[in-house]
C-alpha positions in Angstrom: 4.0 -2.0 -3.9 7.6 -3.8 -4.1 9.1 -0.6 -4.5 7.3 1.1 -2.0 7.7 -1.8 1.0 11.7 -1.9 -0.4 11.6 1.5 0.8 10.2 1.0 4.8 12.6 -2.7 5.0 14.4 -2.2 8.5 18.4 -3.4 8.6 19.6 -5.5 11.4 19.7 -3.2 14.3 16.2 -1.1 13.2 14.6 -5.0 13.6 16.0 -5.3 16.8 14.7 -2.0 18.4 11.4 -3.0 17.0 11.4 -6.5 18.7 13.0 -4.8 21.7 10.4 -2.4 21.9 7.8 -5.3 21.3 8.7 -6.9 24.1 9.0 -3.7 26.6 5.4 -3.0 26.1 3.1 -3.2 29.4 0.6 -5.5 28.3 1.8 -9.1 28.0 -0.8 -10.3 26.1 0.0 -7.3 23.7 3.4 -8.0 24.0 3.5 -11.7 22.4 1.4 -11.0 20.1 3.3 -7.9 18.6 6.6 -10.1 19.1 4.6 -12.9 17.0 3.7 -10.3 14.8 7.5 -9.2 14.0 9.0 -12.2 13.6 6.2 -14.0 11.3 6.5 -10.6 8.9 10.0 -9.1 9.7 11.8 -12.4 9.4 9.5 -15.4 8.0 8.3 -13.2 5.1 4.3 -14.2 5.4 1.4 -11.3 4.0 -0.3 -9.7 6.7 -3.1 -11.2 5.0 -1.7 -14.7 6.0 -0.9 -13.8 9.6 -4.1 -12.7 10.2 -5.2 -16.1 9.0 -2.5 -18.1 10.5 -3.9 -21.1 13.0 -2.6 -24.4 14.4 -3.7 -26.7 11.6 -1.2 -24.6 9.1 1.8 -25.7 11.6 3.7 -28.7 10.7 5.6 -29.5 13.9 7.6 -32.3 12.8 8.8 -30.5 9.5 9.3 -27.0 10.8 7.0 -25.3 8.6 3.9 -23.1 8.0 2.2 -24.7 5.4 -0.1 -22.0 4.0 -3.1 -23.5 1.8 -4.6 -22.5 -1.3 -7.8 -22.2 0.5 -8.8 -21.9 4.0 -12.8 -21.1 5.2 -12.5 -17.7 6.8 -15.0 -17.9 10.0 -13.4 -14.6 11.9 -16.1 -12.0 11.7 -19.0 -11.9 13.1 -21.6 -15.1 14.1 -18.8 -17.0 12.3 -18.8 -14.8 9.1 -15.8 -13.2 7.2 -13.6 -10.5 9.1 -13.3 -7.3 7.3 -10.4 -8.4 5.1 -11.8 -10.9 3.4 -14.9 -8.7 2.4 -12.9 -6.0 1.7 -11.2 -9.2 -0.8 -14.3 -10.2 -2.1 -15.5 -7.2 -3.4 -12.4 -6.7 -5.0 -12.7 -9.6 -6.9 -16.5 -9.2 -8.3 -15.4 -5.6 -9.1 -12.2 -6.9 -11.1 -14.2 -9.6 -12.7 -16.5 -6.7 -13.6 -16.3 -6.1 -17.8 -18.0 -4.6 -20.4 -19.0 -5.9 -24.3 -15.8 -4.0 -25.3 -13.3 -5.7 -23.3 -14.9 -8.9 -23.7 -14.7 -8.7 -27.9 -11.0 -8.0 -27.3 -10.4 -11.1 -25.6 -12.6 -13.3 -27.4 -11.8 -11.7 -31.0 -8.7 -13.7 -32.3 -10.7 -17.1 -31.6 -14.6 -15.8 -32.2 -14.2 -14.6 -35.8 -9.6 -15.4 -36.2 -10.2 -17.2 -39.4 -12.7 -14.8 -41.0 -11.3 -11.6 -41.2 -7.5 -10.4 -42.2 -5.0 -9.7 -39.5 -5.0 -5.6 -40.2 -8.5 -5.6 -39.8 -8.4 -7.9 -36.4 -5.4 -5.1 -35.2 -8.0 -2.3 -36.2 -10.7 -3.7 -34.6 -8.9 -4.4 -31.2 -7.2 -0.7 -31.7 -11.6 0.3 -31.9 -12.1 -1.6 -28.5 -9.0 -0.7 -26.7 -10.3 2.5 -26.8 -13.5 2.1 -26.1 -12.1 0.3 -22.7 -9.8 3.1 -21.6 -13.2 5.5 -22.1 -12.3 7.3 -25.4 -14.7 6.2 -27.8 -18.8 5.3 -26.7 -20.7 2.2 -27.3 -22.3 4.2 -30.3 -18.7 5.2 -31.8 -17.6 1.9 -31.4 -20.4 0.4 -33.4 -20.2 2.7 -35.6 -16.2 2.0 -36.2 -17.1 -1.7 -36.9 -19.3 -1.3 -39.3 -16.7 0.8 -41.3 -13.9 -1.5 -40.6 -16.4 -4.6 -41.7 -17.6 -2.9 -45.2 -14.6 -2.0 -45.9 -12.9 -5.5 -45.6 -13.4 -7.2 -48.8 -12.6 -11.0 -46.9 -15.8 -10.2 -44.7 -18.8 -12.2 -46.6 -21.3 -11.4 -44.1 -20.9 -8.7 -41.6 -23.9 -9.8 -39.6 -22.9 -12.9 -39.1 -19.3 -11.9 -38.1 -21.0 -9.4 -35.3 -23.3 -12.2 -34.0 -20.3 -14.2 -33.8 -18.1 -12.2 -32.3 -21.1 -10.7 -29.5 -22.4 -14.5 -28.9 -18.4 -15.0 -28.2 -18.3 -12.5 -25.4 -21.2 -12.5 -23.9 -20.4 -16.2 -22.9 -16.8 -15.3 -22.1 -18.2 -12.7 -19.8 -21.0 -15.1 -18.3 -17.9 -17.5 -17.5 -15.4 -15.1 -16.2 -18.1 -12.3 -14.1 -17.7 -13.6 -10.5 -20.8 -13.3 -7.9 -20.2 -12.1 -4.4 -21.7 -16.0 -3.3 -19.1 -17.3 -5.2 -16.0 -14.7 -4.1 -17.0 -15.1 -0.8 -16.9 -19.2 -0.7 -12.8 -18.5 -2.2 -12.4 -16.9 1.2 -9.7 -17.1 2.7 -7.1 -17.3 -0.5 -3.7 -16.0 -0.8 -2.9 -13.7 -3.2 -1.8 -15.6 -6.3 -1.2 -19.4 -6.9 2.8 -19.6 -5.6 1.7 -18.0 -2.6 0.6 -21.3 -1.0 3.8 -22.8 -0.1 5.6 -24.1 3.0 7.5 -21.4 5.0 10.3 -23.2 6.9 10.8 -21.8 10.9 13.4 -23.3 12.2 16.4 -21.7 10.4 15.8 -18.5 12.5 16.5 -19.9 16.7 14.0 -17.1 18.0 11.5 -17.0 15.2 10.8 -21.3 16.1 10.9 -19.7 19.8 8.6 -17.1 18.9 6.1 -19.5 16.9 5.8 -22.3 19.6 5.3 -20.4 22.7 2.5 -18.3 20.3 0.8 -21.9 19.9 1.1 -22.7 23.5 -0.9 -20.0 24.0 -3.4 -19.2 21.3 -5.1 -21.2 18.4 -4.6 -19.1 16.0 -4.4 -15.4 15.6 -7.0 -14.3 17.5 -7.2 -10.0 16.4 -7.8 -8.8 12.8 -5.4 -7.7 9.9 -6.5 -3.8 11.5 -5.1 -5.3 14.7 -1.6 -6.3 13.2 -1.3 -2.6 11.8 -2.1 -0.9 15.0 0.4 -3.6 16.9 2.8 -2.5 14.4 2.2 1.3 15.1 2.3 0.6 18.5 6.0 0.0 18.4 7.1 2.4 16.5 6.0 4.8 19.1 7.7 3.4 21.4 11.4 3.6 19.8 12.8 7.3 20.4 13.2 9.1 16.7 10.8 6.8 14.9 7.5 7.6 13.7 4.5 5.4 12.1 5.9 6.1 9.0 9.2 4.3 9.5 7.5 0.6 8.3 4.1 -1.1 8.2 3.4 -4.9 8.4 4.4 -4.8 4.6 7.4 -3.4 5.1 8.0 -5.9 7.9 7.9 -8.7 4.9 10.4 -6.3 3.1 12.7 -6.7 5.6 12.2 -10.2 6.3 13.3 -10.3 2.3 16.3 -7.9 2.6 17.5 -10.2 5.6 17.0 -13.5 3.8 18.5 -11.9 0.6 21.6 -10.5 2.3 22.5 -13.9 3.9 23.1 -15.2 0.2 19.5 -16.7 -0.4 19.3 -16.9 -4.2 16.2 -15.5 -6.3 14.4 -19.3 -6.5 14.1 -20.3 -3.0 13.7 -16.6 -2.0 10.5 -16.6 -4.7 9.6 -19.9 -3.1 9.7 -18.7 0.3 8.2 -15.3 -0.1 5.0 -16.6 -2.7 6.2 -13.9 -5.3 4.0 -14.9 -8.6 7.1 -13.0 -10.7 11.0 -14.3 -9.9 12.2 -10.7 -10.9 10.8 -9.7 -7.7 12.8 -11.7 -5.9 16.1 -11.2 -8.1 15.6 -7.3 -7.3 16.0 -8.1 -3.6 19.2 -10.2 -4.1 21.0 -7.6 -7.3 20.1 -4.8 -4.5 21.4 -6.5 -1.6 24.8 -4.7 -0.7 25.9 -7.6 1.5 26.1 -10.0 -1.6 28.1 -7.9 -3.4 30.4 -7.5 -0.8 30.5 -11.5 -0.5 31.1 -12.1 -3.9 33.7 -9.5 -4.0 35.5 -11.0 -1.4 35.3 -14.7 -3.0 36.7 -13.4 -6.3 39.3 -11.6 -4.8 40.4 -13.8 -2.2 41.2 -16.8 -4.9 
């Protein structure tokens, strides 16, 4: 995905046109809310995800920043409900929490039964399972492997007892860890990883704090779904002569927002902290690939 939305970043003048364009359109309603749209992605850095969820409550006026929460009661869809998003979330997250007895002995292994069997036999054992998760080897072969591997280990005193302990150790790994679609859905709205709750200051970009306070003159929060933003964002580009729908979605938007921030000499720390990477290589990428910073840096050394 970082690759991928590196790829679809606009430079300097592409984000202009697209503002530009933005604010050209017929509709003014349509108009501010694309312009919101740009600025919030293409130089604030926030997920679509975020935008969609974005309201009054997350703006702190007298600090200049969107303070986005670790949790936030999604009430956009219907009678109140959650919009399509954070369904779409939710079911991602039962599925992912989703495992089978095989995965579950291979995370539960080294501390079920650690201490009663030797560490080639642990490795041969996870080696069984691994399989047996990537779909090579059936819950019949797999049982069949163990038994092997435990005969054949002379530390193993009881093989029975080894089993039961390892299977009562993953069945209650997998009875803490399997998430129900009552309990994904109270988690929504999240963002996507822990860092990704963080303060975005707005007030270092003149037209972005424009941008933000007339939107919340105007409107509560953002009143259209995350479908809405991509079709705003499509919108545009069809407006700009040459460019397609292909040029940049609403995640490339947040690319560019990166390449911008990046190319004015923001190092990889604040730029993690800003963007809610959960990885600082991410944002280090950005910065080593920024051609403005080299340039900079090149001119410092030489000029001394």
């Amino acid at each position: 995905m970082v690759t991928e939305s590196k790829e679809l970043a606009l430079d300097d003048r592409e984000f202009e046109l697209f503002v530009r364009a933005a604010q050209n359109l017929d509709c003014d309603l349509r108009s501010q809310e694309t312009v919101f749209v740009a600025f919030v992605l293409g130089r604030l850095g926030l997920r679509p995800g975020e935008l969609c969820h974005i309201h009054s409550d997350w703006i702190n006026w007298r600090r200049r920043m969107i303070e986005i929460p670790a949790h936030d009661p999604c009430d956009k869809g219907k009678d109140g409900g959650l919009c399509g998003s954070c369904k779409q979330a939710v079911r991602q997250k039962v599925d992912y929490a989703k495992m089978d007895l095989a995965e579950a002995r291979m995370e539960v292994l080294d501390d079920a039964v650690g201490d009663k069997l030797p560490r080639h036999v642990r490795s041969q054992i996870q080696g069984v399972h691994f399989a047996a998760v990537e779909g090579d080897l059936s819950e019949d072969d797999v049982q069949r492997q163990l038994d092997v591997l435990l005969e054949s280990a002379e530390a193993v005193g009881n093989r029975d007892a080894v089993l039961d302990a390892l299977d009562n150790a993953a069945h209650e790994y997998m009875q803490d860890e399997v998430i129900t679609f009552d309990e994904a859905e109270a988690l929504e709205w999240s963002p996507k990883n822990p860092n990704a709750s963080r303060d975005v200051p707005f007030d270092f970009d003149a037209r972005a704090e424009l941008v933000v306070e007339r939107f919340f003159d105007r409107f509560e929060r953002w009143p259209e779904s995350q479908t809405t933003i991509n079709r705003r964002v499509d919108t545009v580009l069809q407006q700009v002569d040459g460019w397609t729908v292909d040029k940049t979605t609403p995640h490339g938007l947040r690319a560019t927002a990166a390449t911008h921030a990046s190319a004015r000499g923001l190092s990889p720390l604040p730029l993690q902290a800003m963007f809610g990477w959960s990885d600082i290589s991410t944002a280090r990428n950005y910065v080593a690939a920024s051609s403005r910073n080299t340039q900079r840096q090149l001119h410092q050394i030489y000029s001394q």
